[in-house]
N, C-alpha and C positions, 0 to 999 in steps of 0.2 A: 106565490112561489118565493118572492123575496122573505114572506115572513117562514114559512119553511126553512128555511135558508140559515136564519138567523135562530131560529129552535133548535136547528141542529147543531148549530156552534154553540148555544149555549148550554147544549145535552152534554157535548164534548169538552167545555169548560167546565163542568159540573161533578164529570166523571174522573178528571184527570189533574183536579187543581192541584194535589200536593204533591205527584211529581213533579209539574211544571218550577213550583213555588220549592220544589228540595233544587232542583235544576240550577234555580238561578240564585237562589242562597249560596251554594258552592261553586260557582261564579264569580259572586261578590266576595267571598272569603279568600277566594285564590288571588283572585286582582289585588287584595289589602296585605297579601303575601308577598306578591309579587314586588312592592316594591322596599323593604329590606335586601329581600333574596337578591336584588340588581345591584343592589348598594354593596353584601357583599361577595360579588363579583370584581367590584370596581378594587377594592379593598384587596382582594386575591391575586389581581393583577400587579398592584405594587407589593405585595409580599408582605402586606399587615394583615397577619392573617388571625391576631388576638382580636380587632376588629372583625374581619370577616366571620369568625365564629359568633361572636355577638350578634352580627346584622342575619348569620344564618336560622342561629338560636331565635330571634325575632321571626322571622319567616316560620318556623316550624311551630313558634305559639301560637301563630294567626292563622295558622292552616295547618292542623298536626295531621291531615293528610298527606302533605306537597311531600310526595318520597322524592325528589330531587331537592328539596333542600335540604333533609337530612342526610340525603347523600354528600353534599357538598358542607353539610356540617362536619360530616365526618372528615373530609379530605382536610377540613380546614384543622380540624384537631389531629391529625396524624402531620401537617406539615408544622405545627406546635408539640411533637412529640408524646403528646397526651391522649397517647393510645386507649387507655379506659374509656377515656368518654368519645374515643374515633369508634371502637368498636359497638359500642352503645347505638352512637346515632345511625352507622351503617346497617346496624341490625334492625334497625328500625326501618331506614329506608327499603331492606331485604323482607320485612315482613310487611311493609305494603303493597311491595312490587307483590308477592307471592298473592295477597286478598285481592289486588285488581285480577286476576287470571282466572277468567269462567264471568266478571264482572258484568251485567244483566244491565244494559239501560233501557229508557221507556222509549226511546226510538234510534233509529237509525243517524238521523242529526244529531241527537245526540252525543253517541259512540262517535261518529265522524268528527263534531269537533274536540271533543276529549284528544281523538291521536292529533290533530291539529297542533292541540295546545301542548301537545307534550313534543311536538317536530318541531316546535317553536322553541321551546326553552333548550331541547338540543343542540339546533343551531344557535341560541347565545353561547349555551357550552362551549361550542365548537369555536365561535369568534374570539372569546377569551381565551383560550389555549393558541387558539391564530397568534395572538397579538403578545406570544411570549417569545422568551429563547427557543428556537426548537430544538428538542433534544431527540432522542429513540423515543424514550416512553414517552416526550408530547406525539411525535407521530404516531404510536402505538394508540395513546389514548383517543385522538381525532379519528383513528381507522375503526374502534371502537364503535365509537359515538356514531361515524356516517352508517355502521353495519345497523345500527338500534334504527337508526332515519329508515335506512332502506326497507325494514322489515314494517315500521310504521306507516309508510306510504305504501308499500305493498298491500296492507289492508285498508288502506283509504282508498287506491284503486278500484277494490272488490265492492267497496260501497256501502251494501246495504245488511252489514252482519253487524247485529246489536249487542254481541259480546264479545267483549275481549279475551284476546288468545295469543295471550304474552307470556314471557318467563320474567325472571329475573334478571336484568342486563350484566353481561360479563363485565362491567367494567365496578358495578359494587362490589361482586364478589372480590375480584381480584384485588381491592382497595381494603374491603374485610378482611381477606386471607393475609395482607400484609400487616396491617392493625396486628393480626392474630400473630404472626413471626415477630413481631419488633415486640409481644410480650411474653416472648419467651413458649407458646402455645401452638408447636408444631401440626398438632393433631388435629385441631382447627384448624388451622391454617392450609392444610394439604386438603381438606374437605370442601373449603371455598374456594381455592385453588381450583379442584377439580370439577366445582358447579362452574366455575367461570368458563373451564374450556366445553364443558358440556353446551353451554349456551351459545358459544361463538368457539368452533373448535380451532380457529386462526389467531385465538389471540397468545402472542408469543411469550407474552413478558410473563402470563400464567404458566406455559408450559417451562420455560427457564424457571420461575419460583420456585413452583414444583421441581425440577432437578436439585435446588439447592436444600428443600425439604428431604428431599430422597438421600440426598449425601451427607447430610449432616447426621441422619437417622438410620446409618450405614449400609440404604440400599440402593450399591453402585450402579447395577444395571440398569434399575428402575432409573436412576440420576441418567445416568447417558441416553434410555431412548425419551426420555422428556427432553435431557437437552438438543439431542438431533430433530426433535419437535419443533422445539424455539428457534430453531437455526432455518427449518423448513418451512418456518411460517415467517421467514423475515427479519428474526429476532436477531439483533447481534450478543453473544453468548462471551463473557468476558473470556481472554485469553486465557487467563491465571485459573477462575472454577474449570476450562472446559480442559486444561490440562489435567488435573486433579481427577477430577471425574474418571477421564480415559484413561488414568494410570492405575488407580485403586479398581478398575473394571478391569483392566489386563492382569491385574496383580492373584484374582481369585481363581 
């Protein structure tokens, strides 16, 4: 019985080695990711964020899967104004998010600790924005982040689905879509814009964008019901655009 026992384990070691061995290879790369990627965090929190892009840039050559550091590359090069390469690394981050969806693992453990590891680095998201000035858009961004947690635990409750069935999180696009406005590329930018609310239709600071995309692009009404969006999902909507908006809409 016991040697039975031990044939069939090694039937099953036999059958399945290089999943196992691709499993824990991308394991070992993420963990060698991981620690730049924390480093810049530290660095984003005192607003060196020429550092931070470096320590991210690092993270993303050691694991040019980790779409949350090129996410956070990107944020790091848009608070450095150098939108080309914010939009670059966000796009990158946006087409890994988009390849993990429908993503096939060899077990159930698997897929489980995958949303693990990604509820994990969440929450450091989430700590780092804690331990800043809070403004709107940090509370916007944290309401963001816990809607991503919520949807991830939601399927680690379910258990045992070995593929994932994710989008893209609102808060890249919305960070793309900006990228795409500060370089002058409205047309873009009202398209991530609109993936972002697609994704999470609560998130305000997209549907205000979008208002300011619609007005600039002089279409009023379209501007006014995104801004009554942004307003209804929480957003506070500057005084001065939300005048604007309601006048050149009364004016037609």
């Amino acid at each position: 019985m016991i040697r039975a026992t031990v044939l069939a384990s090694a039937l099953v070691a036999a059958v399945t080695p290089g999943l196992a061995a691709q499993d824990s290879t991308e394991e070992a790369v993420r963990q060698r990711a991981l620690i730049p990627y924390r480093l810049g965090f530290d660095h984003m929190s005192h607003e060196a964020f020429d550092e931070a892009a470096r320590e991210f840039q690092r993270a993303t050559k050691a694991d040019p899967t980790f779409e949350m550091a090129h996410y956070m590359l990107g944020r790091a090069n848009l608070a450095r104004k150098r939108y080309v390469e914010a939009v670059a690394a966000l796009n990158e981050a946006r087409r890994l998010y988009r390849l993990q969806s429908g993503r096939q693992f060899s077990s159930a453990q698997d897929a489980q600790r995958f949303r693990r590891d990604t509820i994990t680095e969440i929450d450091e998201y989430i700590r780092q924005l804690q331990n800043r000035r809070q403004t709107s858009q940090t509370a916007e961004q944290i309401r963001q982040l816990n809607e991503r947690r919520r949807q991830l635990q939601n399927a680690v409750s379910r258990g045992n689905n070995m593929t994932l069935e994710i989008s893209v999180p609102s808060y890249v696009s919305l960070s793309l879509g900006s990228a795409y406005f500060r370089m002058g590329n409205l047309a873009e930018a009202e398209q991530t814009y609109l993936e972002a609310i697609q994704a999470d239709p609560k998130t305000g600071e997209a549907h205000n964008n979008l208002a300011v995309v619609y007005f600039e692009t002089g279409r009023y009404p379209e501007a006014e019901r995104a801004m009554r969006a942004a307003e209804k999902a929480g957003f506070r909507v500057h005084p001065e655009l939300k005048a604007q908006i309601v006048a050149r809409s009364k004016s037609l």
